[in-house]
Backbone as ProteinMPNN parsed JSONL, in Angstrom:
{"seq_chain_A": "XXXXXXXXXXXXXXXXXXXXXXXXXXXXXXXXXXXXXXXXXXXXXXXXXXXXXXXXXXXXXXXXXXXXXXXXXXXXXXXXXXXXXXXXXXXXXXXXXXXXXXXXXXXXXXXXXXXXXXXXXXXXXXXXXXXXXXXXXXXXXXXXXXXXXXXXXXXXXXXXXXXXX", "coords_chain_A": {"N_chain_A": [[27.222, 16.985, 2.181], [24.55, 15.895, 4.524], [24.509, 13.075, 5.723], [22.643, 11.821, 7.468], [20.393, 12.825, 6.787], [20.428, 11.602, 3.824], [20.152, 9.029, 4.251], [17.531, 9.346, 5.249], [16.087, 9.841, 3.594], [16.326, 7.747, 1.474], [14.877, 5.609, 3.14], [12.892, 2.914, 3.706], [9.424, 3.568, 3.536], [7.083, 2.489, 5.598], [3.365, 1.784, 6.373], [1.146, 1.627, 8.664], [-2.294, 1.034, 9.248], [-5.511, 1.547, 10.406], [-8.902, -0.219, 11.408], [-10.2, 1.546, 10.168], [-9.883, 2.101, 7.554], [-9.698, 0.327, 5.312], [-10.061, 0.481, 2.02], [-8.153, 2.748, 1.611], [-5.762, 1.566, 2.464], [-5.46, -0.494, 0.492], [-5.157, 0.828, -1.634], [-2.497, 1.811, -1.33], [-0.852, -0.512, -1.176], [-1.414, -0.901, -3.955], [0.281, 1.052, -4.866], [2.707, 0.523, -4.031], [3.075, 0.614, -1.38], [4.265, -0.635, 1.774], [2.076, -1.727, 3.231], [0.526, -2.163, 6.388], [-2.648, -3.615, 8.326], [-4.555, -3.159, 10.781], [-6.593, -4.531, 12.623], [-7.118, -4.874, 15.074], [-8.529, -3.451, 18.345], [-7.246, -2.187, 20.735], [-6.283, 0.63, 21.254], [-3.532, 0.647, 22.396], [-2.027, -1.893, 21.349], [-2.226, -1.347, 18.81], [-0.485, 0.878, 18.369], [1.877, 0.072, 19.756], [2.545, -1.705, 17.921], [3.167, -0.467, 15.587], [5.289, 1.375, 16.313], [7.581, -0.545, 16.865], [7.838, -1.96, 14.325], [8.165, 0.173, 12.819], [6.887, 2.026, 11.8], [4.688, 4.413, 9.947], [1.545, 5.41, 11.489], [-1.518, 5.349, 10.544], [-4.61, 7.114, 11.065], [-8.234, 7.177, 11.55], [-8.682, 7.731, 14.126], [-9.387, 9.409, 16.835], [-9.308, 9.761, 19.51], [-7.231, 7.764, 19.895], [-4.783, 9.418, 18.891], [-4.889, 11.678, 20.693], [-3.178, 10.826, 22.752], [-0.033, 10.888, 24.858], [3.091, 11.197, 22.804], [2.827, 8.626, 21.091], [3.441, 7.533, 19.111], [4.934, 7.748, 15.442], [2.488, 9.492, 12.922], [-0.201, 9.874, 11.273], [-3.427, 11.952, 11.274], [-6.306, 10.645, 9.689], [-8.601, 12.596, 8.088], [-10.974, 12.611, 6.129], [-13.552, 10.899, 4.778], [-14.348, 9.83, 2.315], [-12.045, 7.399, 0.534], [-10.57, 8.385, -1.654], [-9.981, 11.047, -1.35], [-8.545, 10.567, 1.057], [-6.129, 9.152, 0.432], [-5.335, 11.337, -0.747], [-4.536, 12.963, 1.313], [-2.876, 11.441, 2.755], [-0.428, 11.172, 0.107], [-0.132, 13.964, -0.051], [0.404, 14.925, 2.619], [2.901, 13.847, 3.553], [4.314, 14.018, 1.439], [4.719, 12.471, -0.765], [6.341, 10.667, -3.479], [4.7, 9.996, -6.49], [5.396, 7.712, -9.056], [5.21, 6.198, -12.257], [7.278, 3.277, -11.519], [9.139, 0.648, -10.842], [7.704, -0.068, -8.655], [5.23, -0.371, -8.307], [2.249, -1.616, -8.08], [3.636, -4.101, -6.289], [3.01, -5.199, -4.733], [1.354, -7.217, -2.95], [-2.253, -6.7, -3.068], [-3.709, -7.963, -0.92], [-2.62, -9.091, 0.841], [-0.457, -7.836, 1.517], [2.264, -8.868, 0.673], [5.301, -8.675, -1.066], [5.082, -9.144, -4.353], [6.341, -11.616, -6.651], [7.547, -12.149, -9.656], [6.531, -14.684, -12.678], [7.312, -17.123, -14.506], [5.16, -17.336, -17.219], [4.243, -19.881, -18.379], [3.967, -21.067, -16.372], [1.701, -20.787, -15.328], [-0.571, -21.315, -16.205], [-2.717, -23.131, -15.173], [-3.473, -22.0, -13.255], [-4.684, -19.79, -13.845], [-7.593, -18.455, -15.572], [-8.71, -19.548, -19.082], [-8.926, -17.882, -20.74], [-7.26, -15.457, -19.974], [-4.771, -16.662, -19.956], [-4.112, -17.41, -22.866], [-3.983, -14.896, -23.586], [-2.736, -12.942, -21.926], [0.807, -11.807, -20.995], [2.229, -11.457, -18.992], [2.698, -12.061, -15.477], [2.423, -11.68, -12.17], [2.828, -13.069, -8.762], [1.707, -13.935, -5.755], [3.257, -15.474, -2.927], [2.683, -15.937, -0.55], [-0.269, -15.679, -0.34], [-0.945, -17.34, -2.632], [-1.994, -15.911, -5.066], [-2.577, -15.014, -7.773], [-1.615, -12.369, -10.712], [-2.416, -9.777, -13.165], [-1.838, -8.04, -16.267], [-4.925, -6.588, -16.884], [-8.219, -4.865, -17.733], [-8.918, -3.661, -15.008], [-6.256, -3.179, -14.278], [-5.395, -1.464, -15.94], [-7.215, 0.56, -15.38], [-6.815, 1.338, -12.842], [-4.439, 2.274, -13.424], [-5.176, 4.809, -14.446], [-6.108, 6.142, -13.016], [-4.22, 6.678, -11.149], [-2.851, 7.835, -12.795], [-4.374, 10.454, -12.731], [-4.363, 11.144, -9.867], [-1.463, 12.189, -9.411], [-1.765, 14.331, -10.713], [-2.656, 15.822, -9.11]], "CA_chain_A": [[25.844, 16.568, 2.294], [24.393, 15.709, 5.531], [24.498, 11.357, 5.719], [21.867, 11.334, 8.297], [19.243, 13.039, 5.771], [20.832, 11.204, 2.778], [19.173, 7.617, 4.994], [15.826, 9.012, 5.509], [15.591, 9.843, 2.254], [16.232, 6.175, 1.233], [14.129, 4.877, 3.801], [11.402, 2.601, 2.826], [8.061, 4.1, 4.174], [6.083, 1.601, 5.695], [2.739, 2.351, 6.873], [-0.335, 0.779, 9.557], [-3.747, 1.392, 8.748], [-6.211, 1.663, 11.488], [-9.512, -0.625, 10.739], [-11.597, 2.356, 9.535], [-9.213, 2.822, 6.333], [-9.098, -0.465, 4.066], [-10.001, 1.169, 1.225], [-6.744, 3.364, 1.404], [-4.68, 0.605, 2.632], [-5.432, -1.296, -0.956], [-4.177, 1.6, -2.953], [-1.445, 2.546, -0.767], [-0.458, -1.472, -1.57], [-1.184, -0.758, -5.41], [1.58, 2.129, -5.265], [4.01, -0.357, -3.612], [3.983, 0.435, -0.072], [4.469, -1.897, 2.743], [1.025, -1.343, 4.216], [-0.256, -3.209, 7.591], [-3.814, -3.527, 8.549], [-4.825, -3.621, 11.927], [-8.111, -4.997, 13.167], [-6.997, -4.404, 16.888], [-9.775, -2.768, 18.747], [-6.584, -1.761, 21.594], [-5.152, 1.611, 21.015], [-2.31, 0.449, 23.09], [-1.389, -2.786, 20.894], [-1.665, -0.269, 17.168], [0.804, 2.091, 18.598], [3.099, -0.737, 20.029], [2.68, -2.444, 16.313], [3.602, 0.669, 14.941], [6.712, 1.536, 16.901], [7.78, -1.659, 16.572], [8.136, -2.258, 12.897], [8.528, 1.349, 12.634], [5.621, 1.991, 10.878], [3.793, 5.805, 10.466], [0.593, 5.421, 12.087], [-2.462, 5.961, 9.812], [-5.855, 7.012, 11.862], [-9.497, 8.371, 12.081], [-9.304, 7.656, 15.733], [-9.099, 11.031, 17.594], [-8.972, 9.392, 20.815], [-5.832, 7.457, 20.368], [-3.964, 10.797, 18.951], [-4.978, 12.4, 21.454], [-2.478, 10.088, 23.64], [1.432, 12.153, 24.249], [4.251, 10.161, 22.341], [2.043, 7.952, 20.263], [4.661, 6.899, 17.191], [4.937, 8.878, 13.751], [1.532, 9.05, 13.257], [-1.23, 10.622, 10.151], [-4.482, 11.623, 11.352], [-6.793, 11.151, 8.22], [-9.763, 13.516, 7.89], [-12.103, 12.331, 5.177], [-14.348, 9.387, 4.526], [-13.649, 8.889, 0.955], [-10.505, 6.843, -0.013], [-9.571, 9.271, -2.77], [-9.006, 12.148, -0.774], [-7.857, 9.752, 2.367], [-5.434, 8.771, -0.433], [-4.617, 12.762, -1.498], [-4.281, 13.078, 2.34], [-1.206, 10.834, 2.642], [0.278, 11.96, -0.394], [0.392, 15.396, 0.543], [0.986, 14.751, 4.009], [3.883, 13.224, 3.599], [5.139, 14.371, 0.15], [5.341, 10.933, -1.485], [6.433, 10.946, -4.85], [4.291, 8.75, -7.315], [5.692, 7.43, -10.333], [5.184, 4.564, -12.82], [8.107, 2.605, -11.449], [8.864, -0.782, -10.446], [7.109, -0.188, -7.167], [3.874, 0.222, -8.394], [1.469, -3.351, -8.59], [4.606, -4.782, -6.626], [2.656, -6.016, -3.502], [-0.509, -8.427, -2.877], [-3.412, -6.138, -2.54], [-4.849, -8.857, -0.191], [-1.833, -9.639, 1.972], [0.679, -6.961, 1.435], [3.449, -9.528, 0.331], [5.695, -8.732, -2.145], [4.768, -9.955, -5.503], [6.867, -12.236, -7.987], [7.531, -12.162, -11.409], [6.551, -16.006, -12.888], [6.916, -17.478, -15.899], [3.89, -17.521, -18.281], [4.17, -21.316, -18.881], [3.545, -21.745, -15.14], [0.239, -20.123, -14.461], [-1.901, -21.716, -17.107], [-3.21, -23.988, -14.539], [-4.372, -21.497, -12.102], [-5.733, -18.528, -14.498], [-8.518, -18.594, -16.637], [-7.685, -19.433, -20.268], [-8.756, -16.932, -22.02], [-5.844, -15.027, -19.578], [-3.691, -17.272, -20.635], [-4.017, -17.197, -24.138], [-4.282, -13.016, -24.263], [-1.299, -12.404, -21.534], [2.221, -12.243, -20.798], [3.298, -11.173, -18.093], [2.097, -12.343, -14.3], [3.335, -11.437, -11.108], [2.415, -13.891, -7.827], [1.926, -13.578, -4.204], [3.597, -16.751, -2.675], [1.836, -16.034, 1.057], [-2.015, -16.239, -0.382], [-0.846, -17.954, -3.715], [-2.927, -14.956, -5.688], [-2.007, -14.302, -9.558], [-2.092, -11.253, -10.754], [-1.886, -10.052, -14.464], [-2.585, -6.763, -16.437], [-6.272, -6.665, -17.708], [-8.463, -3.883, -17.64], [-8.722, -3.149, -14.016], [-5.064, -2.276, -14.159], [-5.646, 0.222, -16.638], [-8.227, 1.879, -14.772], [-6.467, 1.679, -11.853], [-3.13, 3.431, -13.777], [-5.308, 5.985, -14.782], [-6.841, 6.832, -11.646], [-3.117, 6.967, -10.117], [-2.695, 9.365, -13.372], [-5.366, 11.543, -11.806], [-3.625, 11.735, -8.628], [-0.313, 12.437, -9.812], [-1.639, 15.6, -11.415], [-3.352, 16.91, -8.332]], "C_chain_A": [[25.639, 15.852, 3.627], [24.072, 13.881, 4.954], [22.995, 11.03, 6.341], [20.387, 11.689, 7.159], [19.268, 12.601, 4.663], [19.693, 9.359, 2.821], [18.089, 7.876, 5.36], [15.517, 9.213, 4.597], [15.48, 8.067, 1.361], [15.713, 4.634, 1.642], [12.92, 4.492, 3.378], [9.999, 3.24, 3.751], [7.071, 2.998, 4.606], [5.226, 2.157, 6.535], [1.473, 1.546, 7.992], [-1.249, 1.484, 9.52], [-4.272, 0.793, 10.187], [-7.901, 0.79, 10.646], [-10.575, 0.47, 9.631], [-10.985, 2.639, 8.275], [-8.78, 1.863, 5.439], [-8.949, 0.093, 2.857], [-8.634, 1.484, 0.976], [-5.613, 2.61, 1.65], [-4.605, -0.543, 1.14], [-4.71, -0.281, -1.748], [-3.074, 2.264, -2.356], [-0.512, 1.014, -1.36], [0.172, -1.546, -2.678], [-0.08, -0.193, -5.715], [2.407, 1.55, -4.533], [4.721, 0.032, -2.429], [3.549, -0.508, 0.576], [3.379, -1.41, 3.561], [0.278, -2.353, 4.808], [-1.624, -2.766, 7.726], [-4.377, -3.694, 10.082], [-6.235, -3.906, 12.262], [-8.621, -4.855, 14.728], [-7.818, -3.711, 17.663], [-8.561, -2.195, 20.345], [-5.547, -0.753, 20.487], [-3.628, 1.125, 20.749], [-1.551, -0.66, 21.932], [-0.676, -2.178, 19.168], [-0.912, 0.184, 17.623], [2.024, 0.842, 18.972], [3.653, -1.457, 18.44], [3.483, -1.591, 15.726], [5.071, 1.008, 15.001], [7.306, 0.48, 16.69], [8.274, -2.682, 15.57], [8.178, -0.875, 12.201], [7.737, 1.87, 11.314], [4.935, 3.638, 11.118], [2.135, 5.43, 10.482], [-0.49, 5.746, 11.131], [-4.038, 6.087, 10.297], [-6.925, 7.931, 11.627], [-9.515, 8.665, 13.407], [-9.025, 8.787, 16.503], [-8.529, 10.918, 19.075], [-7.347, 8.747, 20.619], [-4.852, 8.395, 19.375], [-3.723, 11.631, 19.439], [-4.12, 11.564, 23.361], [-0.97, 10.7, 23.374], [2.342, 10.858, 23.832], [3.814, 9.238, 21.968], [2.893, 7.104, 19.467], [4.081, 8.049, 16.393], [3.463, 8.611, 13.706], [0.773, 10.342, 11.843], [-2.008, 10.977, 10.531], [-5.021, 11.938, 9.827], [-8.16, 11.596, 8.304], [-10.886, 12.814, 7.094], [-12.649, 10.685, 5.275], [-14.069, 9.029, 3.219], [-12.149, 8.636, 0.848], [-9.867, 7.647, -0.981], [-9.221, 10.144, -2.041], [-8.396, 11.361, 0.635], [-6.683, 9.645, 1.693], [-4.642, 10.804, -0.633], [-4.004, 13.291, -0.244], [-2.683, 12.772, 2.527], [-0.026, 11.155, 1.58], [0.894, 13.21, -0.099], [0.963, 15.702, 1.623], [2.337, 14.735, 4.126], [4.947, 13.141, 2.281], [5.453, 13.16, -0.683], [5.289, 11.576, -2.645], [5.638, 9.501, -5.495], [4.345, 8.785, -8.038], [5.284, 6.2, -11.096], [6.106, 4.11, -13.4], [7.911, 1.154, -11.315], [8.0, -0.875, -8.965], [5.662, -0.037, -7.302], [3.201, -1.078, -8.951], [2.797, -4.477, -8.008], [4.085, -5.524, -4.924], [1.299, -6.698, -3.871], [-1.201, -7.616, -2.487], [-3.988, -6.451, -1.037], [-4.103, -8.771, 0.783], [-0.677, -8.521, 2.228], [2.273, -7.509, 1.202], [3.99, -9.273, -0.766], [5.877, -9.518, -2.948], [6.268, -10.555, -5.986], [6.862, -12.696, -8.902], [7.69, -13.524, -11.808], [6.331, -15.882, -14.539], [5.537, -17.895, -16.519], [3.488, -19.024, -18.134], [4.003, -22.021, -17.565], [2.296, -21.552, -14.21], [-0.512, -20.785, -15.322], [-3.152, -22.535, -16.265], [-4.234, -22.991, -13.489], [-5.18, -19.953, -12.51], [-6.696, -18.933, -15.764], [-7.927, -18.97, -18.122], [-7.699, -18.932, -20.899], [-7.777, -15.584, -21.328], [-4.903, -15.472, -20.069], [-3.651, -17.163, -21.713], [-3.404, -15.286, -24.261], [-2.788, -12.457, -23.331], [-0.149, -12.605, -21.436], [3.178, -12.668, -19.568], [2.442, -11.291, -16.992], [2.939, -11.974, -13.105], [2.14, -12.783, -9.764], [2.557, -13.449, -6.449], [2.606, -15.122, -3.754], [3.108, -16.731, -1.247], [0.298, -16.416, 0.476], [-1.871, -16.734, -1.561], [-2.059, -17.496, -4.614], [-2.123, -14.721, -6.933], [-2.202, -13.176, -9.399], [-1.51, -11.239, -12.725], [-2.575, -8.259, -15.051], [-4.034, -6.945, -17.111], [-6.833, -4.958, -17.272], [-8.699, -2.994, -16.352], [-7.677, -2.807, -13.391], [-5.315, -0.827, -14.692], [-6.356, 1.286, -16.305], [-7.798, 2.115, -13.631], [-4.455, 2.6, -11.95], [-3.472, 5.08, -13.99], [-6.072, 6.688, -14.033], [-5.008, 7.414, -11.016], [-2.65, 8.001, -11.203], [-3.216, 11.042, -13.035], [-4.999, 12.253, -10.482], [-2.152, 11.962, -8.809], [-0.542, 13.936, -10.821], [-2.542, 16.497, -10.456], [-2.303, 17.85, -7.699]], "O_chain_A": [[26.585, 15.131, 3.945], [23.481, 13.608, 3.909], [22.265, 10.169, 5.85], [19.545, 10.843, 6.859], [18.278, 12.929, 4.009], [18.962, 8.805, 2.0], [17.399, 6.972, 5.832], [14.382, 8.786, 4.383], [14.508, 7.554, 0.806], [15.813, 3.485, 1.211], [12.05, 5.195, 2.862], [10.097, 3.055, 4.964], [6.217, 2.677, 3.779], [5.655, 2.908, 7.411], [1.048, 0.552, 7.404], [-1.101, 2.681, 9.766], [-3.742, -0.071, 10.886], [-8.133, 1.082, 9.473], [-11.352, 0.205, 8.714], [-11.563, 3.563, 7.704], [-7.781, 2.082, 4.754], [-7.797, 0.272, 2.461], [-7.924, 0.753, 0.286], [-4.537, 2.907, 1.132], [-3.64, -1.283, 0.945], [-3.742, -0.569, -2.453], [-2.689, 3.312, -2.875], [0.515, 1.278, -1.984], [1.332, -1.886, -2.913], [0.629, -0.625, -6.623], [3.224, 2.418, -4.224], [5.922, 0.012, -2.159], [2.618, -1.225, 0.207], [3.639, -0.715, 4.543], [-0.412, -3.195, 4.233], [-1.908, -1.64, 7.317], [-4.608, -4.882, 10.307], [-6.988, -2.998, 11.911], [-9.699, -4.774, 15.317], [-7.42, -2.625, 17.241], [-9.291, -1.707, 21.207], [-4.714, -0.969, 19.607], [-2.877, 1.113, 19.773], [-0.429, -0.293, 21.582], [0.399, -2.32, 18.587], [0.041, -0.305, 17.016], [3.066, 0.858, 18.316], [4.798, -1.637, 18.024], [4.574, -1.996, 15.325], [5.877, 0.96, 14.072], [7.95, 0.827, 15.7], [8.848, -3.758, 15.743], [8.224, -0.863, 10.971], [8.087, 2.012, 10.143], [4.699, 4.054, 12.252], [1.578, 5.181, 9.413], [-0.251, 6.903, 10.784], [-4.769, 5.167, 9.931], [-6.778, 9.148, 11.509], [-10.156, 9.594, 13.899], [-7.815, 8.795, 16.726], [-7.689, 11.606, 19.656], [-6.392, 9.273, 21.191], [-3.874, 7.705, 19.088], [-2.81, 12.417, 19.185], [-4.424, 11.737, 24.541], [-0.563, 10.988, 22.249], [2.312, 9.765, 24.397], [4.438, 8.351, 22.551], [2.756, 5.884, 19.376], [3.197, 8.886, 16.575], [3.045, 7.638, 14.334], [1.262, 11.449, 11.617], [-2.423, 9.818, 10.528], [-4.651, 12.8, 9.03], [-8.94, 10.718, 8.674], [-11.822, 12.453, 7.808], [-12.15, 9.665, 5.752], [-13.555, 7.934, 2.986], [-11.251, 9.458, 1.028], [-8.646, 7.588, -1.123], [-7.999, 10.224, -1.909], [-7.553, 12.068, 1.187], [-5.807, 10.137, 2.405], [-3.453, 11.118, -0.592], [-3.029, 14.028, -0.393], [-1.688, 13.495, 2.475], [1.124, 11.37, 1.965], [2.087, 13.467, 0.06], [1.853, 16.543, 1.744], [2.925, 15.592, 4.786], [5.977, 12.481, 2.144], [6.552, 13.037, -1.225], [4.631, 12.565, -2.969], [5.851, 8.337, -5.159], [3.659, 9.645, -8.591], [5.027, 5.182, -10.452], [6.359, 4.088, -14.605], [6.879, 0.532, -11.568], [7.807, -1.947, -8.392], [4.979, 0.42, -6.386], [3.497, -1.558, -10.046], [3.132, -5.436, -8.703], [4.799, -6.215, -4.197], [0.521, -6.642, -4.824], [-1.029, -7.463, -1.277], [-4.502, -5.672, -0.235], [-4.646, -8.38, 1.816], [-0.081, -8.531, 3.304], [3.274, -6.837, 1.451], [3.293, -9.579, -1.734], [6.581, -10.513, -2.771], [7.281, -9.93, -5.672], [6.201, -13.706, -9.144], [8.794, -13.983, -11.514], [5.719, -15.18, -15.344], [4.967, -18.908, -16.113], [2.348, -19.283, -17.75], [3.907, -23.246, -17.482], [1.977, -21.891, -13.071], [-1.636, -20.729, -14.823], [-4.319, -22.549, -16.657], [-5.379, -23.22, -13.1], [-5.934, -19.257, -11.83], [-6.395, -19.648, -16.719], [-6.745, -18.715, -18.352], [-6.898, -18.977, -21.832], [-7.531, -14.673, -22.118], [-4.1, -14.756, -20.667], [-2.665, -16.44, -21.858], [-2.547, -14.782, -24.987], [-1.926, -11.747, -23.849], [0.191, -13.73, -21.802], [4.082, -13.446, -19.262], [1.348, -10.754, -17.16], [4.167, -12.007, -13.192], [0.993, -13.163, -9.999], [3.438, -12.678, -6.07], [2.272, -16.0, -4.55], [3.201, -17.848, -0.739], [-0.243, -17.444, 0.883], [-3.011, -16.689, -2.021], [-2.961, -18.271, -4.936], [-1.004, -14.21, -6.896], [-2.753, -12.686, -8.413], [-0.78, -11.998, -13.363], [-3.412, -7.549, -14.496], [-3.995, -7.675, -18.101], [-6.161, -4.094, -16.709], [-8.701, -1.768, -16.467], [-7.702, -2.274, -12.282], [-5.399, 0.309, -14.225], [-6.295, 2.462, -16.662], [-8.266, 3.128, -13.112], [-3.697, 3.137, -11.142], [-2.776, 6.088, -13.868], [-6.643, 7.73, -14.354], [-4.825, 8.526, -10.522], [-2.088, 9.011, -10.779], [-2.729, 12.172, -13.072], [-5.202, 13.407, -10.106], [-1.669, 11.765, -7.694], [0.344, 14.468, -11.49], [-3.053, 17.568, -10.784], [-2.665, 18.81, -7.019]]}, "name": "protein", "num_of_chains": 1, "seq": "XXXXXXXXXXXXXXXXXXXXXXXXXXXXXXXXXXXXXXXXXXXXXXXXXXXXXXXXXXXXXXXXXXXXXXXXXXXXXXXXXXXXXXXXXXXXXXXXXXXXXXXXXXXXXXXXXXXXXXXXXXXXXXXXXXXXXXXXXXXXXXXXXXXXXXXXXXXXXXXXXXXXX"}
């Protein structure tokens, strides 16, 4: 078996979003990748970001793709986030499952979450959360709860939807 294709296969995928693509950079989060946001209004500084933390490029921008030796790089076609979203999948063949990698970053910040004890959030979630759940995960960069309620569930069964396209 070739070694060298054995390590890109095991390579984590991290990705940089260009400002025109929050949207897709939240549910690229949800499915537990390492996704940056750039706000940068310089070509030059996204592509250095990119290369840099070795990041595949994610863009509407035509102009800076149209620059030679760029970094790994997506262009994404559509305006809606679902197919921006079916874009990268396909693009790039990701596999999406419901593993541990999935709800395992901060929406907000892209920090990987941690798993807290119950008996230590009461203070900072509602109580009728507290009473009804179990299980919480935390951001410790924007000190954000998180917990399952129903906008998980609709957001499992949207990622069911795309897992059967």
């Amino acid at each position: 078996m070739d070694k060298s294709k054995d390590k890109l296969e095991k390579k984590e995928i991290k990705f940089l979003a260009d400002k025109m693509l929050g949207k897709l950079v939240k549910w690229l989060r949800i499915l537990g990748y390492n996704t940056s946001y750039s706000f940068s209004k310089s070509s030059m500084s996204i592509i250095l970001t990119a290369r840099e933390e070795n990041r595949i490029l994610l863009t509407r921008n035509t102009n800076l793709i149209k620059r030679k030796n760029i970094c790994d790089f997506l262009f994404i076609q559509h305006d809606d986030w679902e197919k921006q979203l079916m874009e990268v999948i396909k693009g790039l063949k990701l596999k999406i499952s419901f593993n541990s990698k999935l709800f395992s970053r901060c929406i907000v910040c892209n920090t990987p979450t941690i798993a807290v004890e119950r008996e230590t959030v009461e203070k900072h979630v509602p109580s009728y959360v507290f009473l009804t759940k179990n299980h919480f995960v935390y951001c410790p960069f924007c000190n954000k709860y998180y917990w399952e309620g129903t906008h998980l569930k609709k957001m499992k069964k949207k990622i069911q939807e795309f897992t059967k396209k």
